[in-house]
C-alpha positions, 0 to 999 in steps of 0.5 A, a space after each residue: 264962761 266956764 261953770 265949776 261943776 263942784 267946789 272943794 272944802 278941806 277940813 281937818 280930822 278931828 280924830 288924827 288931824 290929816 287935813 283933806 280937799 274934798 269935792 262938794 258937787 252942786 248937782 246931785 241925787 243924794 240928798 245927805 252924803 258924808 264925808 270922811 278922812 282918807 287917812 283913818 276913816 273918821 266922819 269928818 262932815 255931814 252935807 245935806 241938800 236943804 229947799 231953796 238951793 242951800 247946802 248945810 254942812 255939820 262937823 264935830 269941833 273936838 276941842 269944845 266937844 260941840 256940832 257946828 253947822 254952816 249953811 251955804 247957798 248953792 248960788 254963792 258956792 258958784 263963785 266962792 274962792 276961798 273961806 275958812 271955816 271956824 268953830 262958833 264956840 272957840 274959833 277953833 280953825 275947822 277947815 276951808 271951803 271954796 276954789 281947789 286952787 285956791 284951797 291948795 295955794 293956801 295950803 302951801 302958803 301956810 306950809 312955806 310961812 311955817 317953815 320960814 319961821 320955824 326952819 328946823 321945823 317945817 315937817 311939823 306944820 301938819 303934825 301939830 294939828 294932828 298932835 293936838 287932836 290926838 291928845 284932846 281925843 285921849 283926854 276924852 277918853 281918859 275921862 269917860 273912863 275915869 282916868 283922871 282925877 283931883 285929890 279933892 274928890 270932884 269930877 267936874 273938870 275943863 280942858 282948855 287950849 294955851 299955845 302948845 299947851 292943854 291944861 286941865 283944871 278942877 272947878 272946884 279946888 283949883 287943882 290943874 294939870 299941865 299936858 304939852 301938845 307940840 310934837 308926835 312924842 308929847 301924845 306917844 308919852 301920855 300916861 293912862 292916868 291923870 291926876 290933878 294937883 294943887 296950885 304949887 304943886 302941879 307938875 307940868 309935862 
């Protein structure tokens, strides 16, 4: 019977949103090892060798802003084909860990479904995990640096995820502000300011 010397994991950048097969080795020397993206070099997972064969994985979700971590016994990595891996908090879709092929077939099967549904649309599959990314990055960054704001005063406000859409609401007067995240043109329009207005007279992107 053939041993597999390493198993494989995907997962999507959480800064440009490129998706990634990375091998995972069951033997090895290092004791913590990270993972980044190939295609802008962002920390994509943190692996650490844990007492009694188990292997812990921690990787950022940037949509709730939390670390999760996963905990896999080598012995189950042995024989695991495929398993997606999601986000605790929001179930947000992280990435994929098991057989390459089977990584790679996934990969491809959600291509082909994508674009049977959407046909003029197809080139899109991967860009708008990365669109999505991208804009949820520039809103955290646009609100550590104080760009965007509500006519009420306050500061305390959410992002939250609907369909092709991030909408940002003010908790204290209900104020929100609609941004689209469908295409690579939704990010390159994003102004540098944002601010909330009242239900009625919001303006949605």
């Amino acid at each position: 019977m053939l041993i597999r010397e390493a198993c494989c994991a995907a997962f999507y950048c959480q800064r440009c949103g490129q998706i990634h097969v990375h091998e995972i080795p069951y033997f090895s020397d290092a004791r913590r090892s990270v993972l980044y993206c190939d295609t802008c070099g962002h920390e994509q997972a943190v692996l650490e060798r844990l007492d009694g064969n188990r292997i812990s994985i921690e990787m950022d979700c940037v949509v709730c802003g939390e670390t999760n971590r996963f905990v896999f016994l080598l012995k189950k990595l042995h024989s695991l084909q495929l398993e997606k891996i999601y986000c605790r908090k929001d179930h947000f879709e992280l990435g994929y860990i098991g057989c390459r092929r089977r990584i790679e077939e996934l990969l491809a099967f959600n291509q082909a479904e994508f674009e049977a549904l959407h046909p003029s649309d197809g080139k899109h599959f991967i860009e708008k995990q990365r669109v999505l990314l991208g804009i949820l990055n520039r809103i955290e960054e646009m609100a550590s640096t104080g760009c965007i704001s509500c006519s009420c005063g306050h500061n305390d406000i959410s992002a939250e995820l609907k369909g092709n859409h991030i909408v940002l609401s003010c908790s204290n007067c209900g104020s929100y502000y609609t941004i689209r995240a469908k295409k690579i043109s939704d990010l390159a329009h994003m102004g540098r300011y944002i601010d909330l207005l009242m239900p009625g007279m919001a303006k949605d992107r």
